[in-house]
C-alpha positions in Angstrom: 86.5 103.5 121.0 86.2 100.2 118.9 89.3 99.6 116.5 89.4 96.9 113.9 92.1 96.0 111.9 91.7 95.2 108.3 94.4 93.4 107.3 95.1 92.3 102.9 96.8 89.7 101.8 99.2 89.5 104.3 101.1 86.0 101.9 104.1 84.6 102.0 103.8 84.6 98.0 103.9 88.6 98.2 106.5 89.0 100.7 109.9 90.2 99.8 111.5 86.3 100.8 113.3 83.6 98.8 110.6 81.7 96.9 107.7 84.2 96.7 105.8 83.9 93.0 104.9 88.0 93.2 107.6 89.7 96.0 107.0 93.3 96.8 109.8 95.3 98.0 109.1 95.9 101.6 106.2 93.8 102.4 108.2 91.4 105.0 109.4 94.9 107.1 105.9 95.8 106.7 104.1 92.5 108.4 106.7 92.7 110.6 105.3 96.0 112.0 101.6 95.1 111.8 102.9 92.0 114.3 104.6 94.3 116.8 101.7 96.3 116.5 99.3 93.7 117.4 101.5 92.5 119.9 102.0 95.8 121.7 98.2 97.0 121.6 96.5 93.8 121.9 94.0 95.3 124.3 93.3 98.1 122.0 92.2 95.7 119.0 88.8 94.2 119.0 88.6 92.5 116.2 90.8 91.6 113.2 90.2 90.9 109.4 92.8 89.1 107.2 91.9 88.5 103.7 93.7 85.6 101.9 94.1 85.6 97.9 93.3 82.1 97.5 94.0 80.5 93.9 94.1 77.4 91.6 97.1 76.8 89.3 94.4 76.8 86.5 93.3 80.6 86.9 91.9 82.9 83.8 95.1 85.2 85.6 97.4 82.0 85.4 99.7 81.0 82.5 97.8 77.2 82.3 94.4 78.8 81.3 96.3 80.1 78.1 97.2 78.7 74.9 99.4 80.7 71.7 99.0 79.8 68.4 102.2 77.2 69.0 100.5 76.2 72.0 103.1 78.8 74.3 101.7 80.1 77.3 101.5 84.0 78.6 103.6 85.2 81.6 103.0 89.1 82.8 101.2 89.1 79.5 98.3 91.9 79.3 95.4 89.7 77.4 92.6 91.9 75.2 89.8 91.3 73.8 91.6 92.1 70.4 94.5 89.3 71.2 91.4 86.9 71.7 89.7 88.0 68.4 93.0 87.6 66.5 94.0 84.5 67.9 96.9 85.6 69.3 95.9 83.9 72.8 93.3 81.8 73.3 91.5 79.9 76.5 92.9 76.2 76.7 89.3 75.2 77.1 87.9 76.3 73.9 84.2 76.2 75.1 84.9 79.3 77.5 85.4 81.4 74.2 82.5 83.2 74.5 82.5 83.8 78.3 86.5 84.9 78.4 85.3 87.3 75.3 82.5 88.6 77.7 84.7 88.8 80.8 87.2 90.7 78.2 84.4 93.0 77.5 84.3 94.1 81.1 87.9 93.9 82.6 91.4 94.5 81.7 93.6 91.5 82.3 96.8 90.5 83.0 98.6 87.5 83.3 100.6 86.6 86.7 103.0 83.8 87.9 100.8 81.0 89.5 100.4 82.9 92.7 98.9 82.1 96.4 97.8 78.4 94.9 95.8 76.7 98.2 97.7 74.5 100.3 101.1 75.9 99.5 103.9 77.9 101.6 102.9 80.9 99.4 99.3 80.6 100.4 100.2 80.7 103.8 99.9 83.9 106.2 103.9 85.4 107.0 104.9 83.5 109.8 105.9 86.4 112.5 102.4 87.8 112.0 100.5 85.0 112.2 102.3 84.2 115.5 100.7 87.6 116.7 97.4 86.7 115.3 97.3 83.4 116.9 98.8 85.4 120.3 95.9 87.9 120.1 93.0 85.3 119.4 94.0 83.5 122.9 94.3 86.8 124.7 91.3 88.4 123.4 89.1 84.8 123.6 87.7 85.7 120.2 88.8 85.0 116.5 90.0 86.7 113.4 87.5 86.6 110.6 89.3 85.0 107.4 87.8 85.9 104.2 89.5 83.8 101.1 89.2 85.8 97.5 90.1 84.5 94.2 89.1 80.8 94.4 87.1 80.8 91.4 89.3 80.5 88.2 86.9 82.3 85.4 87.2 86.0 87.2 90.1 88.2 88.9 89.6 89.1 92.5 91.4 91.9 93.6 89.1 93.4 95.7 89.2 91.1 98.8 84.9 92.0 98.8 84.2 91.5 95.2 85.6 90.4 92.2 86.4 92.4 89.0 84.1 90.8 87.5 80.8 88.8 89.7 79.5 86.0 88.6 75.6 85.0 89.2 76.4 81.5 89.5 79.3 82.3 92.4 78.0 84.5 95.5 81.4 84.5 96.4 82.6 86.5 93.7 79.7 89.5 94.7 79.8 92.3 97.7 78.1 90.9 100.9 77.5 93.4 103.3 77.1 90.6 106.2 80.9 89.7 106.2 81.5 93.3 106.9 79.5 93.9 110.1 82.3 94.5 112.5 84.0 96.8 110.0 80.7 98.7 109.9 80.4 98.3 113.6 84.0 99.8 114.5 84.6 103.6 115.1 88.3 103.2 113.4 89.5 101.3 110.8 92.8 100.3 110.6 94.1 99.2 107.4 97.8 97.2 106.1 99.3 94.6 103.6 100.0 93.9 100.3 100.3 95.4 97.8 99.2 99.1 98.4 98.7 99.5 94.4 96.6 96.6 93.9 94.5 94.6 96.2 94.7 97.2 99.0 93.1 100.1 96.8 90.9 97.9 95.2 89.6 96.4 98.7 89.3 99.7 100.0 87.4 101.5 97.1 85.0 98.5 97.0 84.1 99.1 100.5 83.9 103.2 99.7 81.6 102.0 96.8 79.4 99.6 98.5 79.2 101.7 102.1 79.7 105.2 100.9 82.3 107.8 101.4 81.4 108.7 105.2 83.2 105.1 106.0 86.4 107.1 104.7 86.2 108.8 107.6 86.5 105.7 109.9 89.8 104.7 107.6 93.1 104.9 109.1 96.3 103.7 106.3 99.1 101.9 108.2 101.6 104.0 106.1 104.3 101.7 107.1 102.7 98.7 106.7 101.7 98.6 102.9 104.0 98.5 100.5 103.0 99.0 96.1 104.5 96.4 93.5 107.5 97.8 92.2 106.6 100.3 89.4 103.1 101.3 90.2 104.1 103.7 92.7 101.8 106.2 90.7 98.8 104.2 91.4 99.4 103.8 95.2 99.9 107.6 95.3 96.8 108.4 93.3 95.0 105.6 95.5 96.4 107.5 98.8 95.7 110.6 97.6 92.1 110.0 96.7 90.9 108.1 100.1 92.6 111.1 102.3 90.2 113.6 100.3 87.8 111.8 100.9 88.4 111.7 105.0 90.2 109.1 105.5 93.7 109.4 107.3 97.6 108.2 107.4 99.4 107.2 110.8 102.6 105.1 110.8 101.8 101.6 113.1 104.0 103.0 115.8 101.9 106.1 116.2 98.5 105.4 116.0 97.7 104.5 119.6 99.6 107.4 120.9 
């Protein structure tokens, strides 16, 4: 039986550590156990998936893209089409007016800290399991696929297949089927990181979407190894709930070879 492991977002920026823009309570405890379980089952892994949110301080999600009427800038700040129309925020750039409207006409969006910016400690993989991923790539003589999401500033990505909104101009930004050929390929699924409510449901439900339900089937949830942000435990729940309806299953990391 082939297992890959699909592993999101698995940041120092999202880890529960000193310094992290967007910490989760329990993501470092949960990395930690995805590297023993790599570690321990090695042999039992053929292949491995880590997705990296990749971003630029000037993001439409980032603080710098915005601009208040005294020139302020939002911080966990929901933005609406409404806000826009009134004035009340407004793109720094003010020729993307009429694309931020259109995005705004599509998506929800919210405002973060300057997050997982490229080339930073933030950006970089949690150090105890990227010393397992580097152990299994010389023990297995293959490597992990990398997939970087979020790179473009004019659209949210957190969906590590797709972004909320595509763009035509960025195949990037759009589902492509070829970068999930092992996935498709495996019998089991395994999947872990951060944050359960967010980039983990929205990976997973873009895969259900683009592959169909019957890939729930082929889904196992690390429940130990995923972890929501801190007050949308609802979400995860609902999220959870939804994908085991639909076939897919939860094993904690320590059981799921037994």
């Amino acid at each position: 039986m082939r297992h890959h492991l699909l592993i999101i977002d698995p940041q120092n920026d999202f880890c529960d550590l000193p310094h992290a823009a967007l910490p989760v309570s329990g993501a470092n405890a949960d990395l930690v156990r995805l590297a023993q379980l790599i570690k321990q089952h090695a042999a039992r892994l053929d292949g491995i998936t880590v997705t990296l949110d990749s971003h630029h301080r000037y993001d439409i999600a980032h603080p710098a893209f915005w601009r208040g009427p005294h020139g302020e800038q939002p911080l966990h700040t929901p933005i609406s089409l409404e806000d826009v129309d009134s004035g009340r925020w407004l793109p720094a750039d003010p020729a993307l007016l009429s694309e931020v409207r259109a995005y705004l006409q599509q998506s929800q969006l919210y405002v973060w800290p300057p997050h997982c910016l490229v080339g930073s400690w933030g950006h970089t993989i949690h150090q105890e399991l990227n010393q397992a991923l580097q152990q299994w790539e010389c023990q297995r003589l293959r490597v992990m696929q990398l997939l970087f999401k979020g790179l473009n500033p004019l659209t949210e990505h957190f969906s590590a297949f797709e972004a909320d909104v595509p763009r035509a101009d960025d195949p990037a930004t759009c589902f492509d089927h070829q970068q999930l050929a092992a996935l498709q390929a495996a019998d089991r699924v395994l999947v872990g990181g951060e944050a359960l409510s967010h980039c983990v449901a929205s990976s997973v439900r873009s895969l259900l979407r683009h592959l169909g339900p019957d890939f729930a089937r082929k889904l196992i949830l690390l429940e130990d190894c995923s972890s929501p942000v801190p007050g949308f435990e609802k979400q995860a729940a609902d999220f959870v709930a939804e994908i085991r309806q639909l076939g897919a299953s939860l094993q904690r990391s320590t059981a799921v070879f037994d």
